[in-house]
C-alpha positions, -999 to +999 in steps of 0.1 A: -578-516-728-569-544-749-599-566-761-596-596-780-626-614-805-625-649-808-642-671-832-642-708-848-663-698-882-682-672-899-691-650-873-671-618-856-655-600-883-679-573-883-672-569-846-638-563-852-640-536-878-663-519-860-647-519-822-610-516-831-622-478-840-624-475-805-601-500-786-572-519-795-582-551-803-571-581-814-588-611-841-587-646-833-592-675-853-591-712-835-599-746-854-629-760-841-627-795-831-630-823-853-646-847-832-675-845-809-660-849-773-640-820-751-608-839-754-608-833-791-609-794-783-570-781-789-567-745-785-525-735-794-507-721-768-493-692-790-531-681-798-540-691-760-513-667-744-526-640-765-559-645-753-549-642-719-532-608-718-563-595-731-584-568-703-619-584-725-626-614-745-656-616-769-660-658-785-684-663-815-671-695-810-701-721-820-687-750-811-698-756-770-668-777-762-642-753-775-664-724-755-664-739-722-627-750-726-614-714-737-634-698-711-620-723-689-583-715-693-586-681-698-613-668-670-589-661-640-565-641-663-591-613-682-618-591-665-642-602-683-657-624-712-684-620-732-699-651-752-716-641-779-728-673-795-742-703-770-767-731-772-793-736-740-799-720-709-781-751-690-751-743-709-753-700-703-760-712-667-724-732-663-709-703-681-723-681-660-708-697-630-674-681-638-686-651-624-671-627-651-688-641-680-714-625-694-740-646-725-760-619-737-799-630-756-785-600-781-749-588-785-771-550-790-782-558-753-754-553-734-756-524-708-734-513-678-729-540-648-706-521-622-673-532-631-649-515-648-636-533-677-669-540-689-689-508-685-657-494-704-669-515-733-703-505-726-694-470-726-689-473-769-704-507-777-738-525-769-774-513-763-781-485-789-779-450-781-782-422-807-787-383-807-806-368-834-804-332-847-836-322-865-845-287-885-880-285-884-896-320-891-860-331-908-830-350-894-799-330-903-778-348-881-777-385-858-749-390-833-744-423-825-732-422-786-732-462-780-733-484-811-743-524-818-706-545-818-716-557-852-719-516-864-757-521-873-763-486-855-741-465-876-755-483-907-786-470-895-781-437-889-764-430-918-792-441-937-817-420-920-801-388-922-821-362-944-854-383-933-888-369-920-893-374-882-925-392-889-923-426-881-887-423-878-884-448-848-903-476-871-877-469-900-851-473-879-867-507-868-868-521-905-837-508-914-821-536-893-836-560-916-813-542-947-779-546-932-783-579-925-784-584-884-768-623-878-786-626-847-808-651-850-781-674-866-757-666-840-779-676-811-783-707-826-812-731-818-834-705-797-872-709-794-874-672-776-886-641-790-869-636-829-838-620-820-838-599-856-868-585-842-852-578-809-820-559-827-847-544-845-869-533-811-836-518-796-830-494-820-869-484-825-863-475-791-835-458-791-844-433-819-875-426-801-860-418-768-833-400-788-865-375-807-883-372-774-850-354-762-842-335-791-881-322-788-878-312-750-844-297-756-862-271-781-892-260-760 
């Protein structure tokens, strides 16, 4: 599967390191435009063909115009797009309208949707899933089975390796706020619940389902 990250400023670097350790995958820079209408957007056909023979497309994109026109002239040739950065639920609506778009609240919220492509991203990258390996009330070990694109997850498990199980989930929660997550700054302009908090509320989770298993596995 070839996947291909898209962005017009500051944001998807991190992606790329961390997902082209598991897929091929390709970095894409395009100029945002200069003005503030669609026919200022102009998107190089070199760059644009590359696009296109991708299997997935993530943008980081920020500037709306140059989103809708990219997913626009690339949606009936890739399985699937995901855009990662957007501004109002009008504007996630008409994206939405492809039919193979997908504009996640949190890029550490994506989770399977019965196609293939996708889930096959989903598989490695989205929702956080971990396995931890404890000795007594110590983690010797944490697997990380489905990490955040950004790589937030591994950050975090790393970190709490040697750590008591105590609290552990809560720990796990605040060490979001160390790596830094771009969440909030990436979905720009949103009133909704802080999504820092939300990266931070997946992983809690996910190291407390992750305990609960390693407990019942031992009894």
């Amino acid at each position: 599967m070839i996947i291909t990250i898209v962005t017009d400023g500051p944001y998807g670097e991190r992606a790329y390191a961390t997902i082209k350790e598991e897929f091929k995958t390709e970095f894409i820079v395009l100029e945002p435009p200069e003005g503030m209408f669609a026919e200022d957007v102009k998107i190089p056909s070199e760059e644009l063909e590359k696009i296109k023979s991708s299997d997935l497309v993530i943008t980081y994109t920020l500037h709306p115009d140059l989103t809708l026109d990219l997913v626009d002239a690339i949606y009936s040739q890739v399985d699937w797009i995901i855009v990662g950065a957007w501004k109002g639920e009008g504007f996630k609506n008409q994206l939405l309208r492809y039919g193979n778009v997908t504009c996640p609240e949190n890029m550490c919220d994506l989770t399977e949707n019965g196609t293939p492509t996708f889930d096959e991203f989903v598989s490695k990258f989205g929702r956080p899933l971990v396995k931890i390996n404890c000795q007594g009330n110590k983690v010797v070990d944490i697997e990380v089975d489905r990490c955040s694109p950004c790589g937030s997850t591994q950050f975090v498990a790393d970190a709490l390796i040697g750590e008591e199980t105590e609290n552990l989930p809560i720990k796990a929660g605040l060490k979001i706020q160390h790596y830094p997550c771009r969440a909030p700054k990436m979905r720009l302009f949103s009133d909704d619940e802080c999504k820092k908090e939300m990266a931070a509320n997946f992983h809690k989770d996910a190291f407390e389902e992750a305990l609960t298993e390693e407990k019942s596995a031992k009894e």
